[in-house]
Backbone as a printed PyTorch tensor [residue, N CA C, xyz], in Angstrom:
tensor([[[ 0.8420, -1.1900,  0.0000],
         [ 0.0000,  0.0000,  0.0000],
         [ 0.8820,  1.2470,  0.0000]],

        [[ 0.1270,  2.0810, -0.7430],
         [ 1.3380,  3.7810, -0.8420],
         [ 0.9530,  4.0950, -0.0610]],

        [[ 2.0400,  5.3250,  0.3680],
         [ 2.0080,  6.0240,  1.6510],
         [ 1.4800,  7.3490,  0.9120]],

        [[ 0.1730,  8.3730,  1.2950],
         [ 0.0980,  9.2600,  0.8330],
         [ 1.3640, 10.4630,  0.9570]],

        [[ 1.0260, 11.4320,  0.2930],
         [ 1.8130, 12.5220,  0.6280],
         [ 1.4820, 12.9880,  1.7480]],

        [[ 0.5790, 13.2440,  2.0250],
         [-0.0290, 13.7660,  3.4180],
         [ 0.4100, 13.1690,  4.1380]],

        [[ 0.6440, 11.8300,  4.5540],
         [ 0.7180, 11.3090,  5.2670],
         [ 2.0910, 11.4700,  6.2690]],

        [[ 3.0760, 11.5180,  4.8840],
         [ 4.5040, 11.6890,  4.7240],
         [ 4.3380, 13.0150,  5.4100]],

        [[ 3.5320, 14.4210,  4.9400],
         [ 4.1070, 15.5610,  5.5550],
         [ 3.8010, 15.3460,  7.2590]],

        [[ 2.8310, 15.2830,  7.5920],
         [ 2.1840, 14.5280,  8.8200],
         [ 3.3840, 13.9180,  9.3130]],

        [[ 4.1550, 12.7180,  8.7600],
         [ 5.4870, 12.2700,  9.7740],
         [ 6.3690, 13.4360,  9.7940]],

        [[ 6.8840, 13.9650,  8.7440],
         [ 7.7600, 14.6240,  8.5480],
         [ 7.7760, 16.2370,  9.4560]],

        [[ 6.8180, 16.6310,  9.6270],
         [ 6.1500, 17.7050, 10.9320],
         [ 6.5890, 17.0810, 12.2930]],

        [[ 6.3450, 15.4920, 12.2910],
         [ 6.5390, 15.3400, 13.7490],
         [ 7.5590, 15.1720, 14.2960]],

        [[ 8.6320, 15.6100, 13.4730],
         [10.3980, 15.3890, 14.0310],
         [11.1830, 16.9210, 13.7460]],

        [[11.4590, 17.3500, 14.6120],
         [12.2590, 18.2180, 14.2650],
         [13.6580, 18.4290, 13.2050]],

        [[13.8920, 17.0920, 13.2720],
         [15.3850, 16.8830, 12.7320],
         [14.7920, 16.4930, 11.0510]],

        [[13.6410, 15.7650, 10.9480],
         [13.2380, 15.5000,  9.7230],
         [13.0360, 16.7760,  8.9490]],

        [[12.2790, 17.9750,  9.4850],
         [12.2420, 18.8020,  9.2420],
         [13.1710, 19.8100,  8.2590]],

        [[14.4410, 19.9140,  9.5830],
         [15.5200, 20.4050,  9.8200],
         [16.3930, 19.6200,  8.3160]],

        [[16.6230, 18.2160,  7.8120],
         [16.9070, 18.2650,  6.9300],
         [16.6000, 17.9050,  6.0010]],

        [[15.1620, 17.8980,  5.4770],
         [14.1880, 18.0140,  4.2940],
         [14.4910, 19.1190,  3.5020]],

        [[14.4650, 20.4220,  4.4560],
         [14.6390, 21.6910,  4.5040],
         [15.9390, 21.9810,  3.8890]],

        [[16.5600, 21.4020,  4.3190],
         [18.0510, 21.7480,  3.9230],
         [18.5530, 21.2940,  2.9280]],

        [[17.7110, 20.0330,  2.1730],
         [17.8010, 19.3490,  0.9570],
         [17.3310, 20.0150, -0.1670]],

        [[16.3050, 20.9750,  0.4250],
         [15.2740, 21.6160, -0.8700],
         [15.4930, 22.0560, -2.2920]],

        [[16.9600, 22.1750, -2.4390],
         [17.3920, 23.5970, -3.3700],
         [18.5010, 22.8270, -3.3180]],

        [[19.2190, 21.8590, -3.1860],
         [20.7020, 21.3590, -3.0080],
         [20.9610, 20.0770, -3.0590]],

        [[21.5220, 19.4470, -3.6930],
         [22.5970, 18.2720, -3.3410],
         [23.7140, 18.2600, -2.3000]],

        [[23.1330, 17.5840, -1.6460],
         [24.5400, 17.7110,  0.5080],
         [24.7150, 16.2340,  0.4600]],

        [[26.1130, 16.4980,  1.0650],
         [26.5790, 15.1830,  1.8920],
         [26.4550, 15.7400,  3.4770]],

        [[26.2000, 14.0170,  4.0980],
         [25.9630, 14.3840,  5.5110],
         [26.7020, 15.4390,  6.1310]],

        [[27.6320, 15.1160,  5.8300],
         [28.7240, 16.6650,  6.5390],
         [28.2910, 17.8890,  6.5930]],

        [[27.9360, 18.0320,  5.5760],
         [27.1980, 19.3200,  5.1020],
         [25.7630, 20.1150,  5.5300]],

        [[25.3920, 18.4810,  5.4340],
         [23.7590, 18.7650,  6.5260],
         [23.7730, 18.7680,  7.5690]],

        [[24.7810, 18.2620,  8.5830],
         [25.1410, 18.3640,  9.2620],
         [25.4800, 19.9950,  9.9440]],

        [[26.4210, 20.8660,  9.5560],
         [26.6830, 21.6840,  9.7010],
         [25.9540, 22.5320,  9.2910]],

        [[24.9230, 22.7970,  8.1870],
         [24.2290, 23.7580,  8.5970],
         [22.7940, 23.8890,  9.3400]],

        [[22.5720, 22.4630,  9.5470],
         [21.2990, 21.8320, 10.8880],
         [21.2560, 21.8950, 12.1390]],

        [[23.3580, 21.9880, 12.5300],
         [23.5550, 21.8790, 13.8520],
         [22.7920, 21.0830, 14.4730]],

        [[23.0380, 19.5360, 13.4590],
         [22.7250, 18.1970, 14.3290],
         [24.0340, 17.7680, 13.6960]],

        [[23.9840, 16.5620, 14.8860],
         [25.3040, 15.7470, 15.0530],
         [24.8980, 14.9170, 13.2560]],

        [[26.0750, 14.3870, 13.2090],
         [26.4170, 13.5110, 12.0780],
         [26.0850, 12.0130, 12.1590]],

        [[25.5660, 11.6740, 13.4150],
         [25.2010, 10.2270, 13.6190],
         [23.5230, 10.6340, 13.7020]],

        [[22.9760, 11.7750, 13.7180],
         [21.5740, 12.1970, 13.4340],
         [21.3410, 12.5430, 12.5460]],

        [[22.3620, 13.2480, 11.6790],
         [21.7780, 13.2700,  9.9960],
         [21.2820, 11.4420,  9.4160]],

        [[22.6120, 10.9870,  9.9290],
         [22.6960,  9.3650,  9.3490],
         [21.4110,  8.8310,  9.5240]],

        [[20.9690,  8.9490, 10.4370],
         [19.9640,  8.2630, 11.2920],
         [18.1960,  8.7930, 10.4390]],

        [[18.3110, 10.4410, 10.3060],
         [17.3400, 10.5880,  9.5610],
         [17.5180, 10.6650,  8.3830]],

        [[18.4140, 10.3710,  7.4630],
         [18.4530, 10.4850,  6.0710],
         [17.9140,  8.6940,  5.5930]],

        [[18.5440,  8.1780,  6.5190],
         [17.7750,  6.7640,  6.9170],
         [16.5730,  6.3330,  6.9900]],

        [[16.2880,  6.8940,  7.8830],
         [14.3690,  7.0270,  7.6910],
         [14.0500,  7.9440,  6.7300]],

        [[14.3810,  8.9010,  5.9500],
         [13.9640,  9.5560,  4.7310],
         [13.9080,  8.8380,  3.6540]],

        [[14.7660,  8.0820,  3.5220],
         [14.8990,  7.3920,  2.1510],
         [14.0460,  5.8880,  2.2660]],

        [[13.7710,  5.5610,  3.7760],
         [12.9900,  4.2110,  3.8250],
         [11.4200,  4.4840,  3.4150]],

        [[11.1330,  5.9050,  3.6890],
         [10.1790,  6.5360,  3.1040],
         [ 9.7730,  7.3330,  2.0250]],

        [[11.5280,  7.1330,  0.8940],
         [11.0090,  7.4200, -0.3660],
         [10.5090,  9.0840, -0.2880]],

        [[11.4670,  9.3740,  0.7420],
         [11.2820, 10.8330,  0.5250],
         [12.5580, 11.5740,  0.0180]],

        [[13.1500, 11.1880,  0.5890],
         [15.0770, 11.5570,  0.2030],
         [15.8290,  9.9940, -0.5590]],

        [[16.8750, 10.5120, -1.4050],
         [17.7440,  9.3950, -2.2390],
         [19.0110,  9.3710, -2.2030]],

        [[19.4970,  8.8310, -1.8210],
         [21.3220,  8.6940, -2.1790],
         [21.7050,  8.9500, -3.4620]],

        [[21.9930,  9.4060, -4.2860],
         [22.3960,  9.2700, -5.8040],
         [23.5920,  8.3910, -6.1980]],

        [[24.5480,  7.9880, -4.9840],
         [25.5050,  7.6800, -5.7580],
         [25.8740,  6.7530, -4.0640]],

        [[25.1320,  5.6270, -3.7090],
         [24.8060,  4.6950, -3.1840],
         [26.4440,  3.7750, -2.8860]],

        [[26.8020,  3.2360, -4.2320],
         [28.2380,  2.2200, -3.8950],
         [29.2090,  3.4920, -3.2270]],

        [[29.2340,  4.4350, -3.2630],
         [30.3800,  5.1540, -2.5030],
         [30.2480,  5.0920, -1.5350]],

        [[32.1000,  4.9610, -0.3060],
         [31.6350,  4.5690,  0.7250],
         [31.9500,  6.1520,  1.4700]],

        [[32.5310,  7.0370,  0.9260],
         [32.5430,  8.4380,  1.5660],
         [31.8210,  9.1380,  0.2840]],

        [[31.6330, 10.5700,  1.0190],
         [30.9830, 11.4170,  0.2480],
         [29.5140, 11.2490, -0.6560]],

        [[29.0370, 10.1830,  0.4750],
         [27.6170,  9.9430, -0.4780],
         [26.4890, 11.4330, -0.6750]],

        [[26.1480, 11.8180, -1.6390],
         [25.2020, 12.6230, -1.9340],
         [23.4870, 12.5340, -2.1540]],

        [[22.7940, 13.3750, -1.7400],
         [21.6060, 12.8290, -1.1130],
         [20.9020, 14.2660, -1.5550]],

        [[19.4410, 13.8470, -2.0900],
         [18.5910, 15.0370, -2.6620],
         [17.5240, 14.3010, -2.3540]],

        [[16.3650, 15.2410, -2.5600],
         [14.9840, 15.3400, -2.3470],
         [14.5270, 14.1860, -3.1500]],

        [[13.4840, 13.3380, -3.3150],
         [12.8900, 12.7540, -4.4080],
         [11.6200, 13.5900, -4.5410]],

        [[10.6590, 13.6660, -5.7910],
         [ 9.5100, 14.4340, -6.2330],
         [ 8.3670, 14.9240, -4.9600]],

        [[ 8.4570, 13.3340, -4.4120],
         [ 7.7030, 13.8950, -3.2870],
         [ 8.5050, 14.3960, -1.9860]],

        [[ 8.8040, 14.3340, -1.7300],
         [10.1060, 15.0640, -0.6290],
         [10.4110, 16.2710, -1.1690]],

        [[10.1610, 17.0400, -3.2030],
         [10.1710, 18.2990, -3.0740],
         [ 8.8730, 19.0080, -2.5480]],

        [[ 7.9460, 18.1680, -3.2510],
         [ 6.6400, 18.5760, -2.2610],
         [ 6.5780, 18.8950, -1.1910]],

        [[ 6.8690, 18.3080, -0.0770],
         [ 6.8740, 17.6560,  0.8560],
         [ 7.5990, 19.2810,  1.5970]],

        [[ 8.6810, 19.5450,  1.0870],
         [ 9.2180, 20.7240,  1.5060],
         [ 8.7940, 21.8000,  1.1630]],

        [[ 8.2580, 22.1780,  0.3250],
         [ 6.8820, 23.1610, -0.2920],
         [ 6.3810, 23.4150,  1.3620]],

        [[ 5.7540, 22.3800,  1.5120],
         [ 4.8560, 22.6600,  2.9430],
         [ 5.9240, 23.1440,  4.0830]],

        [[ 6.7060, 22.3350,  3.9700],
         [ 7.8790, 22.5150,  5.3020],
         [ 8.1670, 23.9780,  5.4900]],

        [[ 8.3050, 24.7020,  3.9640],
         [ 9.1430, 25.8930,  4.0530],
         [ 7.8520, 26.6090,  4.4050]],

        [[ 6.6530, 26.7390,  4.3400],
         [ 5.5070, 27.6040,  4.9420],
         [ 5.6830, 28.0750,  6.6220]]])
C-alpha cells in the first residue's frame, strides 16, 4: 500500500530533525557533513534521519556504492513535501 503525501508531511512535521533536513535538501545536493553543519545536528543524526527519509522514499542517495561522500537530494515527493515545510 502507498504512503500518501499527506501522510509523509504529517510524519515529517513530527520530528524536528526531519524537518531540519528536508529543509536543507530543498534547493541542493549535501553530503551528511554538510547537513550536518548547517542543521547543527550531530552527524550520527543526519545518518539516522536520512535513513528514515529514504525508507520513506522521501530523500535518495544518488551515488549509493560510494563509501565516503555519499550525496543525497529530495525525491519528487520530498520536493513537495518541503513546499509545505518551508511555509
Amino acid at each position: 500500500m502507498e504512503i500518501s503525501i499527506a501522510e509523509k508531511l504529517g510524519w515529517v512535521k513530527l520530528s524536528e530533525h526531519r524537518k531540519k533536513v528536508v529543509k536543507d535538501l530543498s534547493n541542493d545536493f549535501k553530503i551528511p557533513t554538510e547537513i550536518s553543519k548547517s542543521t547543527g545536528l550531530s552527524k550520527s543524526e543526519v545518518s539516522r534521519t536520512l535513513k528514515h527519509l529514504k525508507n520513506k522514499k522521501i530523500a535518495v542517495c544518488i551515488n549509493e556504492d560510494s563509501h565516503r561522500g555519499r550525496i543525497y537530494c529530495l525525491t519528487d515527493e520530498g520536493k513537495e513535501i518541503a513546499k509545505y515545510i518551508k511555509k
